[in-house]
N, C-alpha and C positions, 0 to 999 in steps of 0.2 A: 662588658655587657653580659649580661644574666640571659644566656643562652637557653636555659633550660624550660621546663613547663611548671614550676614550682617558684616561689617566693623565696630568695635567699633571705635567712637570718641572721642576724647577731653578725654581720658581715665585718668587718678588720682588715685589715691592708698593714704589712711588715715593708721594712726593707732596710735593709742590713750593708750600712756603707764599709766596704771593703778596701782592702789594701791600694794604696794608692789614691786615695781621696780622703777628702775632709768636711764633717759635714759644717755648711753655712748657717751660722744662728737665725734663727730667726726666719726660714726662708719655708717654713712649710707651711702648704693648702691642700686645700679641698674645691676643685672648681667644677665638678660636676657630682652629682648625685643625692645633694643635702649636706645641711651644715657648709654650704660653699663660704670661701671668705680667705682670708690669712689664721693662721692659728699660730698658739702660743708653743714655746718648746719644752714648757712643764707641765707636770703632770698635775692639771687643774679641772678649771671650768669651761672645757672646750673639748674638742671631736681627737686632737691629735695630740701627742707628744715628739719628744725627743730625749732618750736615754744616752745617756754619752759613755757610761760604763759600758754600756752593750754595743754601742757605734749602731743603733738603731733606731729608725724611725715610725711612730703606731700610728694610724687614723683609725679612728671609730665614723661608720661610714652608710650613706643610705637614708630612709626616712626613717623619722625618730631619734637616729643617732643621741646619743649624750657620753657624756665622757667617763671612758671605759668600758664602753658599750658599742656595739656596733646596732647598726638598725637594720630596716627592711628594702631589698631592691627586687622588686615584681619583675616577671619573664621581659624582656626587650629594653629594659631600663638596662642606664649605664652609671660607671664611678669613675672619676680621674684623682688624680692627687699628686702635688707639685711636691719638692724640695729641690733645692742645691747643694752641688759639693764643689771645695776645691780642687782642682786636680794637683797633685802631691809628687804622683809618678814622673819618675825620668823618661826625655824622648825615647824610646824604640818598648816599655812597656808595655804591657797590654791593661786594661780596666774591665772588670767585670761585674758586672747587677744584675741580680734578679729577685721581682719583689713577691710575697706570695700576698694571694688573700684568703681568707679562711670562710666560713659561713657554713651555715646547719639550712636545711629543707627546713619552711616551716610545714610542712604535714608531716613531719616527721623524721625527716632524713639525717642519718647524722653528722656531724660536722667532719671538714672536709677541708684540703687546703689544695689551692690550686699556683701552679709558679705564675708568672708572667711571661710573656712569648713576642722574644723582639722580632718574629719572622713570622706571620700566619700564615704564610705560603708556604713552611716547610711543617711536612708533620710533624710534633712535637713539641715541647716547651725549648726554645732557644735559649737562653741568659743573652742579654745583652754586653759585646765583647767590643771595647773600643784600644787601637792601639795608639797610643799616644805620639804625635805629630813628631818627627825628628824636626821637620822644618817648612817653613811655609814660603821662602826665599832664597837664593843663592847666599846672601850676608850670613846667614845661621850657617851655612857650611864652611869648609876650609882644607887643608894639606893637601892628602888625596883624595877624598871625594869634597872636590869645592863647589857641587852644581847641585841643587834640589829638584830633583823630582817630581813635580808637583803631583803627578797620579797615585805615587806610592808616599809622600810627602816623606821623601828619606835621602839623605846626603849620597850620592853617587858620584863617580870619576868622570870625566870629561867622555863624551861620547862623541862628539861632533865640535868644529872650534865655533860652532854657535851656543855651544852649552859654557864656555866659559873664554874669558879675555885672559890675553899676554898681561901677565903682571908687567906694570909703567916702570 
């Protein structure tokens, strides 16, 4: 959301799939701000791409938008934009993203890039940091830690003999 008293320009949205993930052909959009829809993953006749040498994904984004070009989002207007990724990471991993968006003041101001913030309740730009699921069941664990967790979803040692049965 275009928090400010100015008209953002030339507005762009990155985001750079990282270690531990893959990205899904075919899976980006734009579902809020213009040019909404599915987009293609070349660099064509559309709002986004997908660079696969760079492990990156661009939306041109806003009113007017056209490709390679970002457009216009006026003060209280907003922008979203979808893709998919694999997840690639081994359980106990962590995953991390953070997308920027770029834009210039149109009265003037110069361009600008701002991160994304998986947390608005903490000062700051968060990166969104996900650790990857040891286990979502007792079945995924085994030897010494046979029991899952579900709070921490991670293979842990018998705590209580409610947490795991006498082998038959």
């Amino acid at each position: 959301t275009n928090v400010g008293n100015d008209t953002a320009a030339d507005v762009t949205i990155t985001d750079f799939v990282g270690a531990g993930m893959k990205y899904d052909p075919g899976s980006l959009q734009i579902t809020l701000g213009g040019g909404n829809g599915n987009k293609t993953d070349a660099v064509d006749n559309d709002e986004a791409e997908y660079v696969s040498n760079q492990k990156t994904a661009f939306w041109y984004v806003g009113q007017n938008a056209v490709p390679g070009f970002g457009g216009d989002v006026a003060p209280g207007e907003s922008v979203e934009v979808k893709f998919r990724v694999q997840v690639t990471a081994s359980s106990g991993q962590t995953l991390t993203n953070q997308a920027v968006l770029g834009a210039k003041g149109s009265a003037g101001g110069p361009h600008k890039d701002y991160l994304s913030d998986s947390d608005p309740q903490k000062l700051g730009t968060q990166p969104l940091v996900v650790q990857v699921d040891q286990c979502t069941m007792d079945a995924q664990c085994s030897g010494e830690t046979p029991h899952c967790d579900v709070a921490s979803h991670t293979c842990v040692g018998c705590k209580t003999d409610a947490d795991c049965k006498d082998p038959q």
